[in-house]
C-alpha positions as CSV (number, residue, x, y, z in Angstrom):
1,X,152.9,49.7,4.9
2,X,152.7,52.1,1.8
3,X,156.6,52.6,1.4
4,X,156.1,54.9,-2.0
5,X,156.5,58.6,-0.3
6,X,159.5,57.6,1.8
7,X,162.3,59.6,0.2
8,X,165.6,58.6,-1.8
9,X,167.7,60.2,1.3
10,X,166.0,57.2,3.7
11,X,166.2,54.6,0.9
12,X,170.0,55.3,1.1
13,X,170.7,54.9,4.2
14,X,168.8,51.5,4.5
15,X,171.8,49.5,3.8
16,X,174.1,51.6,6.2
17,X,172.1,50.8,9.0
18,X,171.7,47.0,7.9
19,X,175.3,47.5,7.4
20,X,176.5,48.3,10.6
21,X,174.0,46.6,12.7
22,X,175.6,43.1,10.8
23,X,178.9,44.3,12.4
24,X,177.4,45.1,15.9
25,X,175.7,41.0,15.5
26,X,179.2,39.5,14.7
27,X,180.5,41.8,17.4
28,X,178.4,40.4,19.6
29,X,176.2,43.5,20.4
30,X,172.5,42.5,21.5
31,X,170.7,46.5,22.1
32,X,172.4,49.9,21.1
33,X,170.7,53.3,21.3
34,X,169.9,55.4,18.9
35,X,172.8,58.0,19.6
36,X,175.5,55.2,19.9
37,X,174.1,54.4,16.4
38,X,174.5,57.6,15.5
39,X,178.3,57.5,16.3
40,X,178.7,55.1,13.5
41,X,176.4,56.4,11.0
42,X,177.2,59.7,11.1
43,X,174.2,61.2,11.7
44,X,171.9,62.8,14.5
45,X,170.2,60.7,16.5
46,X,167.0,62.2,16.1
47,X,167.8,61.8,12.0
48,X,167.9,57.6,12.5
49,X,165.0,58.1,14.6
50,X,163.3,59.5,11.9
51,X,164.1,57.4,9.0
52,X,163.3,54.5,11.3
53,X,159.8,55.7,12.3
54,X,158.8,55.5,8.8
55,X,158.5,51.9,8.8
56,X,157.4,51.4,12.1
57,X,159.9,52.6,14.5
58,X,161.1,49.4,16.2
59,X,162.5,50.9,19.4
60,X,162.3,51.2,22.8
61,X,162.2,54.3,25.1
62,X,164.8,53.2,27.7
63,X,166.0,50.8,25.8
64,X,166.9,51.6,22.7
65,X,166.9,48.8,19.7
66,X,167.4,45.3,19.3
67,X,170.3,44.7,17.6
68,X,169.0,41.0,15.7
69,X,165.5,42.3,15.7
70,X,166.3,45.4,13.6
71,X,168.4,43.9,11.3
72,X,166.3,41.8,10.3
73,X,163.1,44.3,9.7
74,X,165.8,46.2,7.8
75,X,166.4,43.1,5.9
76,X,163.1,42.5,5.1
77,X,162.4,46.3,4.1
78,X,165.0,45.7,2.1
79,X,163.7,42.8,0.2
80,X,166.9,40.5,1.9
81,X,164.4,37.9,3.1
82,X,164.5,35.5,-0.1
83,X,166.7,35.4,-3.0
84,X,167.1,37.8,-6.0
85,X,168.1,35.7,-9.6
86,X,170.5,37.6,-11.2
87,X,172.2,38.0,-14.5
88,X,175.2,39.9,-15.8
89,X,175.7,41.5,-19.3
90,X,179.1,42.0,-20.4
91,X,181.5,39.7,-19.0
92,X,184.7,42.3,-19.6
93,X,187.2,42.9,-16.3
94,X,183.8,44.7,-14.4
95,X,181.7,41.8,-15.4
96,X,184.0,39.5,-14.3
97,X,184.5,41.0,-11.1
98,X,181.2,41.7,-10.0
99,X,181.1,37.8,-10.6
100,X,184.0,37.1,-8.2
101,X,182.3,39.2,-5.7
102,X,180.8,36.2,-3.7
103,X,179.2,38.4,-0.6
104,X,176.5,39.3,-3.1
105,X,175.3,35.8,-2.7
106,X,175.2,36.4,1.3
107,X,173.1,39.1,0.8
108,X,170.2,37.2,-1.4
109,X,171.9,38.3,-4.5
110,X,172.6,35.2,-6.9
111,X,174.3,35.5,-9.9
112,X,173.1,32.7,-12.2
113,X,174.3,33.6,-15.8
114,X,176.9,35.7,-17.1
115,X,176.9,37.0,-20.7
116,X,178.7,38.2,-23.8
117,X,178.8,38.9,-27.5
118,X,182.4,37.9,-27.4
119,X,182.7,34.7,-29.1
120,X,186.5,34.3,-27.2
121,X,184.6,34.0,-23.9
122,X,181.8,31.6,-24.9
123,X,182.4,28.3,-22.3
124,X,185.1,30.6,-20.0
125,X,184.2,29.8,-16.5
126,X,184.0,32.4,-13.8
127,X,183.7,31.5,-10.2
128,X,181.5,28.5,-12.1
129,X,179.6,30.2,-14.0
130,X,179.9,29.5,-17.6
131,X,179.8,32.7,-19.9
132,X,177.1,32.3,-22.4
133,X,176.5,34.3,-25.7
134,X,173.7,37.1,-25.6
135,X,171.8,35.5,-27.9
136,X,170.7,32.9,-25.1
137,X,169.3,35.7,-22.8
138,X,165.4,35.2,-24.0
139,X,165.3,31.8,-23.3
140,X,167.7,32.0,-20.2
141,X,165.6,34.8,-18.3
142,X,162.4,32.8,-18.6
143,X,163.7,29.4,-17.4
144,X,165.8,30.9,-14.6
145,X,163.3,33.2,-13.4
146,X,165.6,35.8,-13.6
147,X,164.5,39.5,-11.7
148,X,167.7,41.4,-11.9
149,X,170.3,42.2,-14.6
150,X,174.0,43.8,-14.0
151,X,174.8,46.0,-17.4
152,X,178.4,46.2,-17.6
153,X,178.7,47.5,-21.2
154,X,179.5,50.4,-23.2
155,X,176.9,52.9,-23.6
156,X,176.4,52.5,-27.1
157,X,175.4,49.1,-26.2
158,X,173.3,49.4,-23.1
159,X,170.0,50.7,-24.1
160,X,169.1,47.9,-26.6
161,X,170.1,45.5,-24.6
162,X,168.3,47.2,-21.9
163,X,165.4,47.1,-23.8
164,X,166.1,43.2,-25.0
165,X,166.3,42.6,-21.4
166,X,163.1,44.2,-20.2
167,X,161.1,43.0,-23.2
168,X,161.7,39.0,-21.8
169,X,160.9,39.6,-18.4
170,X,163.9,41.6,-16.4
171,X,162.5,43.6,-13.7
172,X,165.2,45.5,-12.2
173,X,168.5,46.6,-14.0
174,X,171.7,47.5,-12.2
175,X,173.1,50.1,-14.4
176,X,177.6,50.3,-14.8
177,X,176.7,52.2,-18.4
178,X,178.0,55.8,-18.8
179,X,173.8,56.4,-19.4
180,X,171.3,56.9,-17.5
181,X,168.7,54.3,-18.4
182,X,165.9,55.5,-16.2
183,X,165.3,58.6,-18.2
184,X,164.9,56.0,-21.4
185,X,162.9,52.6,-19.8
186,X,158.9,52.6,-18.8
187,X,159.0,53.5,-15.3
188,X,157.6,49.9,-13.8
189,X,161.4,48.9,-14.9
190,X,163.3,49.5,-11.5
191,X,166.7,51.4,-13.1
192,X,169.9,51.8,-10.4
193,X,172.7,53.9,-12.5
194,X,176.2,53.2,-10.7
195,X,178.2,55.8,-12.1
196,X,181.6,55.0,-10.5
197,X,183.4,58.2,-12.1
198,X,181.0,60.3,-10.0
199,X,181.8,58.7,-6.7
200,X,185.7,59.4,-7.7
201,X,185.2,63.1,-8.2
202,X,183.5,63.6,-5.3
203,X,186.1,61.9,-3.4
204,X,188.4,64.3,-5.4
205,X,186.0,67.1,-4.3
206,X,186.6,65.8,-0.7
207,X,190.2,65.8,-0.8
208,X,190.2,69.0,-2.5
209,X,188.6,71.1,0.2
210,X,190.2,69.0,3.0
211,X,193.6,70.4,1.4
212,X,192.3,73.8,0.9
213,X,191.4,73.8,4.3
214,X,194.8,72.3,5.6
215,X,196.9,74.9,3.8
216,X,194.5,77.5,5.9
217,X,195.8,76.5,9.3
């Protein structure tokens, strides 16, 4: 199925649904419908049935969905079915955590190197994964088949090594730079900017006119 004209707004909710229908497996749950689904995503009914019909519905009509079965088309839509090699650049506190974050690996997500240009760090061991100097990256990337790469470095850092990364084989960059890389990288390169200020000022924004509203009443 030709996936290309399905928008951004449906790509995001992809792992919301895969999300919660995990939850509703461990719970136990074999069929929901699509309005109890919609108690839990927060949106219409008609909206999940929608985003679902663009890759081929997988409902019922009296019955609704199964619960196993459409987690796992999810999964698949998602490219969850097999495993993603992946690397991360700049092994500071973000780098570090992201490779403490062990449900990545659950997911399909395998972090197989970790990098710096931090001589201190060379041989330091994180979650058993020894930190290697940058200058390994070409040779790493081709003998590990690696598809994804984590940035986790300043800005004024990101787009050469952006580049360095693309240039040995990278496919698809997950992007903690205060940059936006896809404006700069050919457009075959798969770019995901995580800018994590944003999501804290709109939570601010949130807050804000939830008091605003409060002082109202």
């Amino acid at each position: 199925m030709d996936q290309k004209g399905i928008s951004r707004a449906v790509i995001k909710r992809l792992p919301r649904y895969y999300r919660y229908l995990g939850e509703l497996l461990e719970a136990g749950v074999e069929r929901i419908s699509s309005g109890e689904l919609s108690e839990r995503m927060k949106v219409t009914a008609s909206q999940i049935r929608q985003d679902l019909n663009n890759f081929g519905g997988f409902g019922q009509q009296g019955y609704g969905y199964n619960v196993r079965h459409l987690h796992t088309e999810i999964a698949k839509i998602l490219g969850l079915d097999r495993t993603h090699n992946m690397i991360i650049v700049g092994a500071g506190n973000l780098g570090q955590a992201l490779a403490n974050y062990a449900s990545f690996e659950r997911s399909g997500f395998k972090t197989v190197g970790l990098f710096d240009v931090n001589p201190v760090l060379k041989g330091v061991s994180v979650r058993g994964i020894e930190i290697r100097m940058t200058d390994e990256l070409p040779e790493f990337i081709r003998t590990h088949n690696v598809e994804i790469a984590a940035l986790t470095l300043p800005k004024t850092k990101a787009l050469e090594m952006a580049k360095c990364l693309v240039d040995n084989g990278v496919k698809a960059i997950w992007n903690f730079a205060l940059t936006d890389l896809n404006l700069i990288l050919p457009k075959d390169v798969v770019v995901e900017n995580v800018h994590l200020s944003e999501s804290l000022m709109r939570l601010s924004y949130n807050l804000n006119t939830y008091s605003g509203e409060e002082h109202k009443k």
